[in-house]
N, C-alpha and C positions, 0 to 999 in steps of 0.2 A: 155555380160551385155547389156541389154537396156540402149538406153538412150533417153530421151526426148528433143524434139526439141522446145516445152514450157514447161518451169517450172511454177509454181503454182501462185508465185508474179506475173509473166509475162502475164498468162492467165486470171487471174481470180481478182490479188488483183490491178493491176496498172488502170487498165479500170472498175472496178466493185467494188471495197474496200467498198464503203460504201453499196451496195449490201450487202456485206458480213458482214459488222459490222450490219445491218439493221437484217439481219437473225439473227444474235446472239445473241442483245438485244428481239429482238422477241420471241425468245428460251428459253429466261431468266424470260423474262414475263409473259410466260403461265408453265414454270416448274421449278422455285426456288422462294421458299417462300418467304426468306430473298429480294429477291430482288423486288419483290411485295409488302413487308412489308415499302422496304425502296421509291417505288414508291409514296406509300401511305403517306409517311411521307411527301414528297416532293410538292405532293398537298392539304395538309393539312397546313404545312407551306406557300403557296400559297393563298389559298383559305383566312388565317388570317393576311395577311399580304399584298393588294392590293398594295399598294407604292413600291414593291418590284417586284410584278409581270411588275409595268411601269418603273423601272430602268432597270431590264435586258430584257425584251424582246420589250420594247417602245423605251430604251434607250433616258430616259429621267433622267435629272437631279431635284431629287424629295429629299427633305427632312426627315431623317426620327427621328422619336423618341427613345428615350430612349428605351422602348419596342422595336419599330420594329427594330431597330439596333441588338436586340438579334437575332431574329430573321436571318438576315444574318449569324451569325455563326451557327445556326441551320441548316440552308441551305447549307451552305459549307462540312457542317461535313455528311449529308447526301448523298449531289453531290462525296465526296470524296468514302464514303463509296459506293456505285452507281459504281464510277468509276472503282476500286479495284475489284468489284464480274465480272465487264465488260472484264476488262484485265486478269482474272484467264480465263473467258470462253476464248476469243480471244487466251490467250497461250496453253488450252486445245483442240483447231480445232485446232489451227497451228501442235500439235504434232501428231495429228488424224490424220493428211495431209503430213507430213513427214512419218510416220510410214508405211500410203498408198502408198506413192513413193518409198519411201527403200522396200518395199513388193516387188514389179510393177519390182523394179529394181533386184530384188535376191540380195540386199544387206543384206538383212535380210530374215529366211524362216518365 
């Protein structure tokens, strides 16, 4: 049996991970709808909501209204939804990449 003197974490995700999460969202942006849909949602809630864009990315302490307070759970539920299509891609290249190692290895024909 082969065996490897790097494993995949070792090679590729401990020095490059976000390489590799970069690719994936990238992947996701130019070929799943849904996740485009939900991109879209995401600067759209942005785009109506300025006081929001200078809380998280200003990190400023800004007041917000009535309205714009919905607004953050819109945003949440989309970030969430976002996150979820992000981690199914992430667990479907990890099994891509084991399957390619058990190959590699004759663990599997």
């Amino acid at each position: 049996m082969e065996q490897f003197s790097e494993t995949f974490i070792e090679g590729y995700c401990e020095e490059r991970f976000d390489e590799f999460l970069s690719d994936s969202t990238f992947y996701l942006k130019k070929n799943n709808a849904e996740y485009k849909k939900l991109l879209d949602e995401k600067h759209n809630i942005l785009d109506k909501c300025p006081n929001l864009v200078d809380i998280l990315e200003n990190e400023q302490q800004v007041e917000l209204s009535a309205e714009e307070s919905k607004y953050v759970r819109d945003f949440d539920l989309v970030m969430i939804d976002l996150s979820v299509l992000e981690s199914k891609e992430m667990f479907i290249r990890g099994m891509k990449e084991a399957y390619y190692l058990f190959k590699k290895m004759n663990i599997i024909k």
